[in-house]
Wavefront OBJ file of the C-alpha trace (Angstrom):
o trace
v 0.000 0.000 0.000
v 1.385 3.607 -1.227
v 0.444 6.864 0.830
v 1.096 9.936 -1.471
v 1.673 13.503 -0.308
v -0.224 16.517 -1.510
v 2.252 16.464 -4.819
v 1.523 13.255 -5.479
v 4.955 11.979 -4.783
v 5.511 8.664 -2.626
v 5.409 9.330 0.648
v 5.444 5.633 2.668
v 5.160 1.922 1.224
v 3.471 -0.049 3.917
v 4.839 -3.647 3.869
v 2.602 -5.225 6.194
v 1.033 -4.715 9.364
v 1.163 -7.503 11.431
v 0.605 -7.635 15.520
v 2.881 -7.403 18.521
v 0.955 -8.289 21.542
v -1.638 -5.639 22.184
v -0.141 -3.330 19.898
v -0.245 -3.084 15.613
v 2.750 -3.353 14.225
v 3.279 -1.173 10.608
v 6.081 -1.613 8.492
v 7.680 0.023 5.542
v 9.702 2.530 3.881
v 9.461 6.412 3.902
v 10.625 8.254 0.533
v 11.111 5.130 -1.078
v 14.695 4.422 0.830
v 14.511 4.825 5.179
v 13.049 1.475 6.478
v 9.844 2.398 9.373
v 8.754 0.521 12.211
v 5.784 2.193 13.552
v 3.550 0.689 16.512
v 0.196 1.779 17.310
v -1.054 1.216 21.140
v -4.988 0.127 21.658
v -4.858 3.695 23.837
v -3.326 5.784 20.892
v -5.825 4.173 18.149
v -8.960 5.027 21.014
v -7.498 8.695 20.873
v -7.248 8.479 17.112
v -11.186 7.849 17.120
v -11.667 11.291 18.804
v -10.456 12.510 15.493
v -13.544 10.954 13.294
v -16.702 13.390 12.630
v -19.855 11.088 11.530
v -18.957 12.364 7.840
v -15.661 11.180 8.038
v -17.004 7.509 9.426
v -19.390 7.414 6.186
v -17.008 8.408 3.886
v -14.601 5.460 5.471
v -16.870 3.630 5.085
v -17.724 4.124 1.505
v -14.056 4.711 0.502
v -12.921 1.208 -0.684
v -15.844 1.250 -3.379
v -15.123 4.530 -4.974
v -12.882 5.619 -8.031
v -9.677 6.921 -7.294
v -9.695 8.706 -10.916
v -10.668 12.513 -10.256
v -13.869 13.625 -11.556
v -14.583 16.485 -14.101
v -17.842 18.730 -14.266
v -19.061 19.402 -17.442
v -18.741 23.287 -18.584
l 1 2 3 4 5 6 7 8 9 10 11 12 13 14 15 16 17 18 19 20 21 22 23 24 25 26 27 28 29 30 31 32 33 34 35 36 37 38 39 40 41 42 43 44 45 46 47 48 49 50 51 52 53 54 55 56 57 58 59 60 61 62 63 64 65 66 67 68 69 70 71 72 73 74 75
């Protein structure tokens, strides 16, 4: 899985995400080159949910089924 910056350049190449315990355990690279080890307590992803509006669940929700090719309205 790629996560792109606002330019559109690679930002992080998630490997996997496997568990460690309690916690979830995200690897990859960041810039294509520095290797990342990130781990993600059950606390930090509760506090994480704090972040979520109801329009942001439904669009999260709806995400995986949408196109990722931008739309263009017609003149």
């Amino acid at each position: 899985m790629k996560i792109f910056d606002s330019t559109k350049k690679e930002l992080m190449n998630v490997s996997s995400i496997e568990t460690d315990g309690n916690l979830l355990v995200i690897k990859g690279k960041i810039f294509g080159t520095m290797p990342m080890t990130a781990k993600l307590s059950p606390e930090e992803a509760r506090n994480g949910l704090r972040l979520l509006s109801p329009k942001l669940v439904w669009f999260i929700v709806t995400f995986l089924f949408r196109s990722s090719r931008k739309r263009t309205s017609a003149p």
